[in-house]
DSSP file (Angstrom, degrees, kcal/mol; ACC not computed):
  #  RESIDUE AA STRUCTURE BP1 BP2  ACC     N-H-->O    O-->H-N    N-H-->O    O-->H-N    TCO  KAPPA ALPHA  PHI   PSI    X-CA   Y-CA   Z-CA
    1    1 A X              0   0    0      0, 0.0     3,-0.1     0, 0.0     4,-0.0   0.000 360.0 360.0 360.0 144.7    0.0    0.0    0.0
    2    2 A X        +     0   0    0      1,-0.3     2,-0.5     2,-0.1     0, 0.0   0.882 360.0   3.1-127.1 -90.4    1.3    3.2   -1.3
    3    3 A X  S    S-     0   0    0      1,-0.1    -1,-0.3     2,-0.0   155,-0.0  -0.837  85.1 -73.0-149.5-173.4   -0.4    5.3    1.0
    4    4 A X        -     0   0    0     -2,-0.5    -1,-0.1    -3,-0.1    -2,-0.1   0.426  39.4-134.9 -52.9 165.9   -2.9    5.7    4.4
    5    5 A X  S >  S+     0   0    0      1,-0.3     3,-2.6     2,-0.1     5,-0.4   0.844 102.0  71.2 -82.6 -28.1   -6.5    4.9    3.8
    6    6 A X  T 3  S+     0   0    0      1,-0.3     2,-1.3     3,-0.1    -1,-0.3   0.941  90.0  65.3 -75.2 -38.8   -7.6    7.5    5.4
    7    7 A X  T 3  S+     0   0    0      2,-0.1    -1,-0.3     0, 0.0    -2,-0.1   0.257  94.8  77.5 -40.4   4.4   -6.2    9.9    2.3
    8    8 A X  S <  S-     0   0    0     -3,-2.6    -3,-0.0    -2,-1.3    -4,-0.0  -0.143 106.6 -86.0-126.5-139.5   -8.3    8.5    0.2
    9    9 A X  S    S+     0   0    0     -2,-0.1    -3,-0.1     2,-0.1    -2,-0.1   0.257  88.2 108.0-126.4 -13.9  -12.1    8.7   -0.7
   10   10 A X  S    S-     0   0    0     -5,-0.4     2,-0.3    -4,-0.1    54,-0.1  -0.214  73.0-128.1 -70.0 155.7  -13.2    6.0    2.1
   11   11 A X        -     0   0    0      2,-0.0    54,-1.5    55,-0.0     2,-0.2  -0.738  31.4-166.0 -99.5 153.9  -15.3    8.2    5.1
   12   12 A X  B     -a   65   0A   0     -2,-0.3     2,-0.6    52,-0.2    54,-0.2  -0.918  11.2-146.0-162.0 149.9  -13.7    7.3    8.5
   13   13 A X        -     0   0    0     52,-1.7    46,-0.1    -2,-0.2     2,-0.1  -0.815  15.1-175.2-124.1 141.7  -15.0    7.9   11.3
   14   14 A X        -     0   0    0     -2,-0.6     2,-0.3    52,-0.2    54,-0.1  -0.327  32.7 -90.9-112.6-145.3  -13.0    8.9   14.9
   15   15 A X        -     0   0    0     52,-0.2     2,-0.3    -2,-0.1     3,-0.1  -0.674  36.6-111.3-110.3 167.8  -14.0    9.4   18.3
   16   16 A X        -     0   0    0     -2,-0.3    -1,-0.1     1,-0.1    -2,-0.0  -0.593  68.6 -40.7-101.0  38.6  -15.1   12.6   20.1
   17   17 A X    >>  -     0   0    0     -2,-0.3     4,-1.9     3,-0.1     3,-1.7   0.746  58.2-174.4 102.2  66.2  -13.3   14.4   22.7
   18   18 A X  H >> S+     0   0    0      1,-0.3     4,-2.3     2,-0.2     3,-0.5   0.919  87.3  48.2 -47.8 -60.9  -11.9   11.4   25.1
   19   19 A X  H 3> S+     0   0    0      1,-0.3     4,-0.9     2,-0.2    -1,-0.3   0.533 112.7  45.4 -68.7 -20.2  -10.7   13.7   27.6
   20   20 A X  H <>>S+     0   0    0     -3,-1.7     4,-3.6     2,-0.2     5,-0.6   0.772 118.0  49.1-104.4 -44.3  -14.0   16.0   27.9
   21   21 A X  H <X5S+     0   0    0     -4,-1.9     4,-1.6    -3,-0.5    -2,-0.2   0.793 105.8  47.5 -82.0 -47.3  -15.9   13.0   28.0
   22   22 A X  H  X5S+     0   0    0     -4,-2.3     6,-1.4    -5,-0.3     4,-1.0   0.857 124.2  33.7 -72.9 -45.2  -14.4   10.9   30.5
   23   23 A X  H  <5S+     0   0    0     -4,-0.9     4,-0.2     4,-0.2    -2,-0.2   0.844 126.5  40.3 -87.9 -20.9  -14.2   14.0   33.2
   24   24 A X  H  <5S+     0   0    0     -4,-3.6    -3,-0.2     1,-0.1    -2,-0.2   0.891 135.6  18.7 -95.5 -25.2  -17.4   15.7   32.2
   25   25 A X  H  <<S+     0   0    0     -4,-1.6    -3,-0.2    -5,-0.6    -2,-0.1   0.493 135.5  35.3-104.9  -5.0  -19.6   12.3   31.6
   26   26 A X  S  < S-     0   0    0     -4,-1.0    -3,-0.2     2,-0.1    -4,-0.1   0.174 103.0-119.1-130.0 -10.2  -17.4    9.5   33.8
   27   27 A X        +     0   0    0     -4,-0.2     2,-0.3     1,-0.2    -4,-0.2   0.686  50.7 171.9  77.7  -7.5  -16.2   11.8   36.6
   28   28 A X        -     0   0    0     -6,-1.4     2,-0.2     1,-0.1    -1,-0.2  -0.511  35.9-146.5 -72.8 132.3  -12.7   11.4   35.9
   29   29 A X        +     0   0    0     -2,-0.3     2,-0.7    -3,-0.1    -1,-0.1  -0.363  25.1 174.3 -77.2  34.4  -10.5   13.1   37.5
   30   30 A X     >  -     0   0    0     -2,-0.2     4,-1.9   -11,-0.2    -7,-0.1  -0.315  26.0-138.3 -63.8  78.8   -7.8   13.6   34.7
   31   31 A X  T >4 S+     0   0    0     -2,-0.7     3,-1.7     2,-0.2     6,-0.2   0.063  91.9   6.8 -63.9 172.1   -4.9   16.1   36.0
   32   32 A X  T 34 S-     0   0    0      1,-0.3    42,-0.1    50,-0.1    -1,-0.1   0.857 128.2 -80.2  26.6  83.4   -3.5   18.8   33.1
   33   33 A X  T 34 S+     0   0    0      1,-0.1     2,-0.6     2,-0.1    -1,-0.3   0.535  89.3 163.9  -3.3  72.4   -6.7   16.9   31.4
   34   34 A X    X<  +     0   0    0     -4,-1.9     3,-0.5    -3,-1.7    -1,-0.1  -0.935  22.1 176.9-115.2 109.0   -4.1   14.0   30.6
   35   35 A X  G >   +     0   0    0     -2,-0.6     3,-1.5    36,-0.3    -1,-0.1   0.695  62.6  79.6 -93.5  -9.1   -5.7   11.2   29.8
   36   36 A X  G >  S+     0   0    0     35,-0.8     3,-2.1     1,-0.2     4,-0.3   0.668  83.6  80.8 -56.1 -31.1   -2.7    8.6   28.9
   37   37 A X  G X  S+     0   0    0     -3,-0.5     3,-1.6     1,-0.3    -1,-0.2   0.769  73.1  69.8 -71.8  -2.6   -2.5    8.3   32.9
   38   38 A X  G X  S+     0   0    0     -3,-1.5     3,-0.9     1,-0.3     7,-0.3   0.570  77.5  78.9 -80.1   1.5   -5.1    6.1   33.0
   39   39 A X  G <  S+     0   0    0     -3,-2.1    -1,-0.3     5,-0.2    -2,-0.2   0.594  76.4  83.4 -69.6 -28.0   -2.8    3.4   31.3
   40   40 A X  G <  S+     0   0    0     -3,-1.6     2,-0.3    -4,-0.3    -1,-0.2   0.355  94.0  30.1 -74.4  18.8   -1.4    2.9   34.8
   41   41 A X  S <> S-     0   0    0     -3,-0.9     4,-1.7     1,-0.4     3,-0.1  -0.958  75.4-120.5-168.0 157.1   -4.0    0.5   36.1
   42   42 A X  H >> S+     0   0    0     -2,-0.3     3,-2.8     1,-0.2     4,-1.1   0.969 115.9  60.4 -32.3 -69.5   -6.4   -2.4   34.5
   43   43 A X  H 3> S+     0   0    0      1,-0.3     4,-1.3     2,-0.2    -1,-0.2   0.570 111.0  39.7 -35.3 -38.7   -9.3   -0.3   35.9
   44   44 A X  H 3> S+     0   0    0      2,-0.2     4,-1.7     1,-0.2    -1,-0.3   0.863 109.1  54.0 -89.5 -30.7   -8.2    2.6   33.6
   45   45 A X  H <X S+     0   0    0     -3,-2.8     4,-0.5    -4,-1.7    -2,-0.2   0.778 105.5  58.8 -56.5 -27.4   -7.0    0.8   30.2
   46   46 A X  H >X S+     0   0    0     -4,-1.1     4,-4.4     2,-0.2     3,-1.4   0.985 108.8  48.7 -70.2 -48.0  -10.9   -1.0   30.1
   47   47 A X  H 3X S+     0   0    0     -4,-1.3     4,-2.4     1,-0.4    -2,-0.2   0.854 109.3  50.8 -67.0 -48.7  -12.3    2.7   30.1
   48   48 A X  H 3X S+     0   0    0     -4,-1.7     4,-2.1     1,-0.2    -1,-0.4   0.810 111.7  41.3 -70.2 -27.8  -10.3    3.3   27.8
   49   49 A X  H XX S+     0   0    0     -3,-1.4     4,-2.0    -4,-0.5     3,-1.2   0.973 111.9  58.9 -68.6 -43.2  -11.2    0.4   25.6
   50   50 A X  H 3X S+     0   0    0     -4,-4.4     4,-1.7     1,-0.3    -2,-0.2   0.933 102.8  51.8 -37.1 -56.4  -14.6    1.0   26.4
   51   51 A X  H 3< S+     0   0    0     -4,-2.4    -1,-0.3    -5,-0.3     4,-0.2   0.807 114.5  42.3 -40.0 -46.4  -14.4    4.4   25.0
   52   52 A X  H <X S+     0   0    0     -4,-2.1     4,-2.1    -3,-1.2    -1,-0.2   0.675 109.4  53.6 -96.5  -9.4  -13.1    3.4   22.0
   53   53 A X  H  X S+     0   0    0     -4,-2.0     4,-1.1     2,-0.2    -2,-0.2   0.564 105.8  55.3 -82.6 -16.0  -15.2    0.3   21.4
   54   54 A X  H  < S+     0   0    0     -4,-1.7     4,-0.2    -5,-0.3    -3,-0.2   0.692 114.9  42.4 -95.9 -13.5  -18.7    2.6   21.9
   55   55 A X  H >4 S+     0   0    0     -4,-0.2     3,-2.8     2,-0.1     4,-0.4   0.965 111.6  57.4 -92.8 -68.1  -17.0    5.1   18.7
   56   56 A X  H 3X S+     0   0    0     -4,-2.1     4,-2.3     1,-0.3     5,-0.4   0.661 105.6  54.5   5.0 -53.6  -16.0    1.6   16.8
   57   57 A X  H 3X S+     0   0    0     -4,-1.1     4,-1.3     1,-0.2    -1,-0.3   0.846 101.7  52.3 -83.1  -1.4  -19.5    0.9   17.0
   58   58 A X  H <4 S+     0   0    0     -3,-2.8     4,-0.4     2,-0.2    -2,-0.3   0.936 110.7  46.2 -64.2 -56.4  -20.5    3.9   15.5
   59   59 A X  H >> S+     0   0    0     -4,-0.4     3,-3.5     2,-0.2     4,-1.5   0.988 106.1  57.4 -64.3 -82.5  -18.5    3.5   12.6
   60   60 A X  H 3< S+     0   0    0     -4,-2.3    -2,-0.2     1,-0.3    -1,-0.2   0.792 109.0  49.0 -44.7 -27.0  -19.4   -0.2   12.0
   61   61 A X  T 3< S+     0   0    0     -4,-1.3    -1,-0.3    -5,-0.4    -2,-0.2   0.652 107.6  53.2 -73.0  -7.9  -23.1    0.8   11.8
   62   62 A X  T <4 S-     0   0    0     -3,-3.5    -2,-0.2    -4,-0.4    -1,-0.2   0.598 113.6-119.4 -90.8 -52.8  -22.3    3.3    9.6
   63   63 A X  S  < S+     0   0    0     -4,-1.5    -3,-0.2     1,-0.2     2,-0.1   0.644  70.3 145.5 101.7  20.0  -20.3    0.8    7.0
   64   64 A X        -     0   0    0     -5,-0.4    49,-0.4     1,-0.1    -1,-0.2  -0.424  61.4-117.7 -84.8 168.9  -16.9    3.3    7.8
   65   65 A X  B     -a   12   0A   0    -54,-1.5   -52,-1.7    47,-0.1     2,-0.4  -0.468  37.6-142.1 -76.1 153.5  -13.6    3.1    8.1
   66   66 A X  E     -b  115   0B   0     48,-1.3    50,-2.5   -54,-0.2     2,-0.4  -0.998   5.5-148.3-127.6 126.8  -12.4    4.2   12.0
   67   67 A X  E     -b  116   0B   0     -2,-0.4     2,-0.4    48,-0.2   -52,-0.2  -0.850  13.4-147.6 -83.3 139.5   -9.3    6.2   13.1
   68   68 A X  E     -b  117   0B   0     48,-2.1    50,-2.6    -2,-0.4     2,-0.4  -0.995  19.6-149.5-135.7  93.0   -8.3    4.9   16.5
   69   69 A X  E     -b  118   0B   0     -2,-0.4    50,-0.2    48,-0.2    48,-0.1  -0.852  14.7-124.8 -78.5 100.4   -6.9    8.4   18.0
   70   70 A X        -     0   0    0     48,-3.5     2,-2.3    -2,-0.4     3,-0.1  -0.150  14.2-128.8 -84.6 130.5   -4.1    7.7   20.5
   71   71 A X  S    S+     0   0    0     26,-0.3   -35,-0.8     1,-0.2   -36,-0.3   0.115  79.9 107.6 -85.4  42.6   -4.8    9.6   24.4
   72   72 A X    >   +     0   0    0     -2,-2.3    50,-0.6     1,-0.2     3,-0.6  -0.097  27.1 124.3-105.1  45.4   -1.4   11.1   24.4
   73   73 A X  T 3  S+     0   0    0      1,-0.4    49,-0.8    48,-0.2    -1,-0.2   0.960  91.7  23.2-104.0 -66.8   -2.6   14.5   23.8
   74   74 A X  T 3  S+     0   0    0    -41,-0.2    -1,-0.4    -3,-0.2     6,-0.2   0.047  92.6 111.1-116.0  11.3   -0.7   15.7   27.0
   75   75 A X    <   +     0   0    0     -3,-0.6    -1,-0.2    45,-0.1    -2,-0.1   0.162  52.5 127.5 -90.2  35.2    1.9   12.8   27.0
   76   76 A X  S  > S-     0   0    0     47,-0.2     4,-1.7    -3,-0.2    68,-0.1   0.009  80.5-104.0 -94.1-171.3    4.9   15.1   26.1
   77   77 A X  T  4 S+     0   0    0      2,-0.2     4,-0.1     1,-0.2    10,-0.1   0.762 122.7  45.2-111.5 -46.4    8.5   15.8   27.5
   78   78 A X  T  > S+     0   0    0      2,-0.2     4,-0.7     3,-0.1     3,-0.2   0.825 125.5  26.0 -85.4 -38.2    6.8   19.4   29.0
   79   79 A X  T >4 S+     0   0    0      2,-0.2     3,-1.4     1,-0.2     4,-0.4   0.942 116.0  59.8 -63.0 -62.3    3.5   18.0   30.5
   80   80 A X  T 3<>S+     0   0    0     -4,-1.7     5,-1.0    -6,-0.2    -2,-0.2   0.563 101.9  54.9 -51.7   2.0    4.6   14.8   31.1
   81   81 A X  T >45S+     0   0    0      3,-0.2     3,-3.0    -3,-0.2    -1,-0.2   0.823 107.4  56.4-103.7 -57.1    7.6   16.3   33.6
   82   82 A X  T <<5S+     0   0    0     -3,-1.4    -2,-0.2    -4,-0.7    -3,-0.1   0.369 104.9  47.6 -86.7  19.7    4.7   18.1   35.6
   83   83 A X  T 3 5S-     0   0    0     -4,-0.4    -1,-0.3     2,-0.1    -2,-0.1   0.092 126.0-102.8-131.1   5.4    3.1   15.2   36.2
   84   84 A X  T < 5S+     0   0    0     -3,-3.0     2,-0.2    -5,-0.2    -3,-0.2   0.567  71.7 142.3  53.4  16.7    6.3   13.4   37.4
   85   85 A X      < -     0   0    0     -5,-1.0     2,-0.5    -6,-0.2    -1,-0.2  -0.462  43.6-130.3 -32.8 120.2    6.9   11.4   34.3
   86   86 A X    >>  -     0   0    0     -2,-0.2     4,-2.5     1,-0.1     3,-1.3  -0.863  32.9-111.9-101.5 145.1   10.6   10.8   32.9
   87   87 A X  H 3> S+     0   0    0     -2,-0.5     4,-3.5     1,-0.3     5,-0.2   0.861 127.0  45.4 -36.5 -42.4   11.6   11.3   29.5
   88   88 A X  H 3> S+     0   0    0      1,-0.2     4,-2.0     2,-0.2    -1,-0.3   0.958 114.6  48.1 -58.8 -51.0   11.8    6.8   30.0
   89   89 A X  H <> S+     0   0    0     -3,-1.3     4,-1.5     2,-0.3    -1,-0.2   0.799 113.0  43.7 -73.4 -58.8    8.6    6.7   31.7
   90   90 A X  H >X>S+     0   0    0     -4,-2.5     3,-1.1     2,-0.2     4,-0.8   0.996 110.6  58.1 -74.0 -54.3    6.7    9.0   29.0
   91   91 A X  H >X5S+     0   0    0     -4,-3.5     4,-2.7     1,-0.3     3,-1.0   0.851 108.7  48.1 -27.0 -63.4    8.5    6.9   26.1
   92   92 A X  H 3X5S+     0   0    0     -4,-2.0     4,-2.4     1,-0.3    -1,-0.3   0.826 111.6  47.9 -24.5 -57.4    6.8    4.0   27.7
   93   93 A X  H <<5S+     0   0    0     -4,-1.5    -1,-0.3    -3,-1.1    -2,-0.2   0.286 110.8  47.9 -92.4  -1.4    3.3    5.6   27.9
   94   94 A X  H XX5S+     0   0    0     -3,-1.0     3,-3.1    -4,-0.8     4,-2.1   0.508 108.7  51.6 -69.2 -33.8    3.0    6.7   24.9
   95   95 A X  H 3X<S+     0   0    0     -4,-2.7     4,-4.2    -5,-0.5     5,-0.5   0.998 113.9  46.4 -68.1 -41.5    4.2    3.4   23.2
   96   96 A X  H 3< S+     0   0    0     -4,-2.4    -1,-0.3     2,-0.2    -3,-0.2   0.628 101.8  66.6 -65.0  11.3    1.5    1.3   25.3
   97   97 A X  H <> S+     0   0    0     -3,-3.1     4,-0.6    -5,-0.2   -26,-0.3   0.796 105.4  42.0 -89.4 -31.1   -1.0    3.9   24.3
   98   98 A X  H >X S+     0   0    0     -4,-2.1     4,-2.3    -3,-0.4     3,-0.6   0.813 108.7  66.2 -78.4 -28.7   -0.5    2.5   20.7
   99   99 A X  H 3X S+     0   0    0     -4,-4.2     4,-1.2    -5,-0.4    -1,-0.2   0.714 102.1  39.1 -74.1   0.9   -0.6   -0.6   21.9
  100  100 A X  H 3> S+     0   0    0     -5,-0.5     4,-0.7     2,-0.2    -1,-0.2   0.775 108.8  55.5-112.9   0.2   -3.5   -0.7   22.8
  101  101 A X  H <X S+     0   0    0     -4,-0.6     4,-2.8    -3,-0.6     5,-0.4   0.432 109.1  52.2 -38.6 -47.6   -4.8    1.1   20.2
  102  102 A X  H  X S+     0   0    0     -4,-2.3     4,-4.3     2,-0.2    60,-0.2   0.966 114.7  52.0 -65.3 -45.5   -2.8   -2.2   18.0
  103  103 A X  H  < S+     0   0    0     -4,-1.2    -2,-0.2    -5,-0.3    -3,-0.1   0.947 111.2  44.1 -48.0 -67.8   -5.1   -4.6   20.6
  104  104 A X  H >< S+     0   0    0     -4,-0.7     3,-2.8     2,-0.2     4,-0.5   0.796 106.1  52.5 -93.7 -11.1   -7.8   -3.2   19.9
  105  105 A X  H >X S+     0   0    0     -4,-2.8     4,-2.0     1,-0.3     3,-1.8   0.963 108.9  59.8 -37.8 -59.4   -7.7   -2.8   16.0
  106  106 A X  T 3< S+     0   0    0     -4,-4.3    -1,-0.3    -5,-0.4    -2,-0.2   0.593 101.2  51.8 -66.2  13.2   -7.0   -6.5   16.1
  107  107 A X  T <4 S+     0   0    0     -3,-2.8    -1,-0.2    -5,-0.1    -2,-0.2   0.416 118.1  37.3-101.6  -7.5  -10.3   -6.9   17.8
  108  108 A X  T X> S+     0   0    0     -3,-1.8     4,-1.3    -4,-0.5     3,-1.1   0.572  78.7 106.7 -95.0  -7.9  -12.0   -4.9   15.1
  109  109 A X  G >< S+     0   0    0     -4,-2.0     3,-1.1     1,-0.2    -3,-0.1   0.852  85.6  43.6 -55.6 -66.9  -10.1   -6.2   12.2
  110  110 A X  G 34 S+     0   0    0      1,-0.3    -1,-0.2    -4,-0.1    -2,-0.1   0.497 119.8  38.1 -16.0 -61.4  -13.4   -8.4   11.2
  111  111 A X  G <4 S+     0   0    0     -3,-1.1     2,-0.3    -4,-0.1    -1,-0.3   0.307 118.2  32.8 -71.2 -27.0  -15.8   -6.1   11.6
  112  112 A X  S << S-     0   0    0     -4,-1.3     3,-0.4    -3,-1.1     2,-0.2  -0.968  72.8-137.4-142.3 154.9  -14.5   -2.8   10.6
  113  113 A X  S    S+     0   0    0      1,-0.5     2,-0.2   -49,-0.4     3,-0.0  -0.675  73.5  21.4 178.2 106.0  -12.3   -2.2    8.0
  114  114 A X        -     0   0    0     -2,-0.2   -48,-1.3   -48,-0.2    -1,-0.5   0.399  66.0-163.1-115.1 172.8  -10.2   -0.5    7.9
  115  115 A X  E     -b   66   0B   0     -3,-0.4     2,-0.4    44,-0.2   -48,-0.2  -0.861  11.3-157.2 -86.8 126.1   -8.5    0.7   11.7
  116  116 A X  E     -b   67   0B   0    -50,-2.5   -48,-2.1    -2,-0.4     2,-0.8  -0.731   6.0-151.6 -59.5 116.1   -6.5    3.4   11.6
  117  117 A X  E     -b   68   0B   0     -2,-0.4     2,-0.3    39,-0.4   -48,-0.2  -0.866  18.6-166.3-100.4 125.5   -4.1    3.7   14.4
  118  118 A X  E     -b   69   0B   0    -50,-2.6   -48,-3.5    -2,-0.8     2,-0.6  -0.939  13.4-151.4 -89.8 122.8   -3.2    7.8   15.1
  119  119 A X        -     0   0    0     -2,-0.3     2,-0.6   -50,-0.2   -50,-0.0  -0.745  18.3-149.7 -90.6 158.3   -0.4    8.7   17.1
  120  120 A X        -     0   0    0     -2,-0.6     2,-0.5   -45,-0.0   -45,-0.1  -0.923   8.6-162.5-107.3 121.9   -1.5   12.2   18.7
  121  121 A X        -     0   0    0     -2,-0.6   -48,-0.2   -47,-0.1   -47,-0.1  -0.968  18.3-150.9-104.3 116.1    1.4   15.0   19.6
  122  122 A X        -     0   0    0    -49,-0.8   -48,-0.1   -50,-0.6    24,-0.1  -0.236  21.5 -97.0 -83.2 168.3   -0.2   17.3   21.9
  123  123 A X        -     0   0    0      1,-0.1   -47,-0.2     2,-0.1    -1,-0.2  -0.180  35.4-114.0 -78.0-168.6    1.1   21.3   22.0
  124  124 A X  S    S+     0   0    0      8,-0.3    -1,-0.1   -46,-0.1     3,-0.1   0.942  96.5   9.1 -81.9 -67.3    3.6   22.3   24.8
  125  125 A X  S    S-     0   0    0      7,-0.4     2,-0.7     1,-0.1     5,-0.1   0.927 124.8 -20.5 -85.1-103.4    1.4   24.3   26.3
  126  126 A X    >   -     0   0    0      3,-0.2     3,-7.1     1,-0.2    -1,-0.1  -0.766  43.8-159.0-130.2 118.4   -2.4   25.1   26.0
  127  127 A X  G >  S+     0   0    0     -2,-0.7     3,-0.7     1,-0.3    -1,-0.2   0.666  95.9  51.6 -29.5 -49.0   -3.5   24.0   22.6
  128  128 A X  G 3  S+     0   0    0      1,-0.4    -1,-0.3    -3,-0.1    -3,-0.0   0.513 126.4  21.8 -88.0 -23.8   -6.5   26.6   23.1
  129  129 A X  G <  S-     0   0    0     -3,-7.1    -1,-0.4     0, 0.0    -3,-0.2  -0.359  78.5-161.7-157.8  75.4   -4.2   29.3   24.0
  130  130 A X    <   +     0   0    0     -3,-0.7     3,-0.1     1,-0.1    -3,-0.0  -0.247  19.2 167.7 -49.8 125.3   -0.6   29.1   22.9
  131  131 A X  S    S+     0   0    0      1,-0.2     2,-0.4     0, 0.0    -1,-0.1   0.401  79.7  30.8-123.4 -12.8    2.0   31.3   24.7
  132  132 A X  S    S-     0   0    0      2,-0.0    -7,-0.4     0, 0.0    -8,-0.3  -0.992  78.2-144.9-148.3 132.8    5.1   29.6   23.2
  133  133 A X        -     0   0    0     -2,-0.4     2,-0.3    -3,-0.1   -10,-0.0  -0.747  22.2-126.8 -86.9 149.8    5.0   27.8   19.3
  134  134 A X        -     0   0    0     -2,-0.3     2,-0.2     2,-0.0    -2,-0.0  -0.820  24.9-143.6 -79.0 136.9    7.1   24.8   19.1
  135  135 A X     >  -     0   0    0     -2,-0.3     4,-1.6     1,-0.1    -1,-0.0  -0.502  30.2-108.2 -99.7 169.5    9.5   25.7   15.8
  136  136 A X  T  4 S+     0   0    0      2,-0.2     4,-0.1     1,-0.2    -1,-0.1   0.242 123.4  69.0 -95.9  22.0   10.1   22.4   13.8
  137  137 A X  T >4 S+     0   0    0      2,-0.1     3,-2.1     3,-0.0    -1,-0.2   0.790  98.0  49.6 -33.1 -73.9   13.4   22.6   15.0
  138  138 A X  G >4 S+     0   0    0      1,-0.3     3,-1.5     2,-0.2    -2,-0.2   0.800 106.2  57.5 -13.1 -73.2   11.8   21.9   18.3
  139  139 A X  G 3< S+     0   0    0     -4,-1.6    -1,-0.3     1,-0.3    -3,-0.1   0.429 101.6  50.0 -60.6 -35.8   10.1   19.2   16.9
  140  140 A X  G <  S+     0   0    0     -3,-2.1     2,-0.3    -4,-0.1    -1,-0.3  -0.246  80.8 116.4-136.0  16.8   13.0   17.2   15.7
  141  141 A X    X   -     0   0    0     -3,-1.5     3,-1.2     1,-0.1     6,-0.1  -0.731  66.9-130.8 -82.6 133.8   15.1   17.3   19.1
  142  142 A X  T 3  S+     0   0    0     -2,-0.3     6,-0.2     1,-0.2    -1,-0.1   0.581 108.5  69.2 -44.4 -23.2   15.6   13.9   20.6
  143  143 A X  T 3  S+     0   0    0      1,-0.1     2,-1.2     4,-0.1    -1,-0.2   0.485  71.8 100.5 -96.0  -8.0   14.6   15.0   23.6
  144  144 A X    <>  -     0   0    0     -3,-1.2     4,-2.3     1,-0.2    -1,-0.1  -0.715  58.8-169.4 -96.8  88.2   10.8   15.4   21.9
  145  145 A X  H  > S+     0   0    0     -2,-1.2     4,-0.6     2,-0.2    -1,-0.2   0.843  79.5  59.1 -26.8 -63.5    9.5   11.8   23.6
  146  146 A X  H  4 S+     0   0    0      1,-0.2    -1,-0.2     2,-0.2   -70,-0.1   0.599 109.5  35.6 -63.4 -19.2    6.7   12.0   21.6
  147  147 A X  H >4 S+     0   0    0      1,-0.1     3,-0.6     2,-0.1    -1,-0.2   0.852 105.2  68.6 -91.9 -30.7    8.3   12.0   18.5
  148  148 A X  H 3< S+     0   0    0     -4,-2.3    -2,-0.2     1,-0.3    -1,-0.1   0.738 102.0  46.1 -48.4 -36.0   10.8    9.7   19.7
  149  149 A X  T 3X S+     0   0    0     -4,-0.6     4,-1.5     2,-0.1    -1,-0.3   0.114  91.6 105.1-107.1  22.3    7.8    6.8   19.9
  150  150 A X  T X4 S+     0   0    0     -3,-0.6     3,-2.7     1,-0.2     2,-1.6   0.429  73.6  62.6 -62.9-114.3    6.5    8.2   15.5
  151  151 A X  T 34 S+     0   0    0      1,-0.3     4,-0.3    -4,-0.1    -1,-0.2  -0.099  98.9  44.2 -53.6 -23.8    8.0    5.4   14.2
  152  152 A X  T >> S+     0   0    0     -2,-1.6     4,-2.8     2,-0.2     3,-0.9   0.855 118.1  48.0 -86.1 -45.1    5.7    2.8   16.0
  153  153 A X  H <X S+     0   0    0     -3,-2.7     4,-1.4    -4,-1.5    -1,-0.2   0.959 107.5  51.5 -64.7 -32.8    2.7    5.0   15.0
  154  154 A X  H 34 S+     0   0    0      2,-0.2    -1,-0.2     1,-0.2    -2,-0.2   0.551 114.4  46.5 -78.6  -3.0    3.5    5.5   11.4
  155  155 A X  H X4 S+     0   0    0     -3,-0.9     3,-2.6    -4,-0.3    -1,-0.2   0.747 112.3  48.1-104.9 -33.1    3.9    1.6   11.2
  156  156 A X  H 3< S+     0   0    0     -4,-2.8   -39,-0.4     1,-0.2    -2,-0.2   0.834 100.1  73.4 -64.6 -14.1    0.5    0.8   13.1
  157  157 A X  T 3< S+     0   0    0     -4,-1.4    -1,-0.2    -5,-0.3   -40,-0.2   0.575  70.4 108.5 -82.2   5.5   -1.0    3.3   10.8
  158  158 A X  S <  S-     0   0    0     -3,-2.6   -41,-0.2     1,-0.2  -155,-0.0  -0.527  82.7-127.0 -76.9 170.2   -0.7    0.9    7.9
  159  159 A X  S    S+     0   0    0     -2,-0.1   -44,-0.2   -43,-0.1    -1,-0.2   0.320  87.1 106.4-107.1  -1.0   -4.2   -0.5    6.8
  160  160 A X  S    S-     0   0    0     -5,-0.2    -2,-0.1     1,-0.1     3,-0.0  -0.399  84.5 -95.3 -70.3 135.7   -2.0   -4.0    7.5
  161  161 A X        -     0   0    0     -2,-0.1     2,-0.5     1,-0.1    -1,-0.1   0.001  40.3-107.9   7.0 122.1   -2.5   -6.1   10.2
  162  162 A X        -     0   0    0    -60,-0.2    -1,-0.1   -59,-0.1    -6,-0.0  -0.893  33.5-117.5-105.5 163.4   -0.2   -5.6   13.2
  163  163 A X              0   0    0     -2,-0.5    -3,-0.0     1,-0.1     0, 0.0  -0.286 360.0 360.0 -70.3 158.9    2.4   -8.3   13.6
  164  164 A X              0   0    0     -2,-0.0    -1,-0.1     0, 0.0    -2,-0.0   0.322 360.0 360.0 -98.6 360.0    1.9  -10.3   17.0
């Protein structure tokens, strides 16, 4: 495949504000509205499936393709730090945020077709109100976590299979 599906003429559909959803409709308590912390316990990876299995079904009733959005919107080198993450720690948490994103495309594979896995790079600051731009310099520092775990999103984002 030459290149993503979602670039092409197919509808897909993704999901709808995770982070707004979870605190304003679930009660979650998410700090800097970070929702990637919920990866640190069962209880919070099922919610998360859940979440993405109730949009999944949306799309499959529809007859769409689904992007499967990854909940690292705040899982950077500058959030993750104020949240007492290490550079190792957020490398970690984002790449199980695509895996479980990979899990659950291979639970949709069947049914929907195709998943799209999206990795998400969140702003530094607050998307909504920017006080400092990241320059693509920036961007392209090792020390940039999030970018540091691209390659593992840009290979789940083929329409393939992932490999066990």
């Amino acid at each position: 495949m030459d290149s993503l599906p979602q670039l092409g003429d197919d509808v897909f559909l993704t999901d709808s504000g995770l982070e707004t959803d979870l605190i304003f409709h679930h009660g979650y308590d998410l700090p800097y509205f970070a929702a990637f912390v919920l990866l640190e316990d069962e209880a919070g990876r099922e919610r998360l499936r859940r979440y993405f299995r109730e949009h999944a079904a949306v799309a499959r009733n529809a007859g769409v393709g689904f992007v499967l959005e990854s909940h690292t919107w705040r899982a950077s080198s500058d959030w993750g730090e104020q949240l007492g993450y290490s550079p190792d720690r957020l490398a970690d948490v984002n790449r199980r945020a695509i895996d479980l994103l990979a899990e659950l495309r291979t639970e949709l594979h069947d049914v929907i077709r195709p998943v799209v896995i999206s990795g998400c790079i969140g702003p530094r600051g607050d998307g909504y109100r920017p006080a400092e731009l990241m320059t693509e310099d920036d961007a392209h520092r090792p020390r940039h976590v999030q970018r540091a775990a691209r390659p593992v999103a840009i290979y789940c984002n083929a329409a393939q299979p992932v490999p066990a």
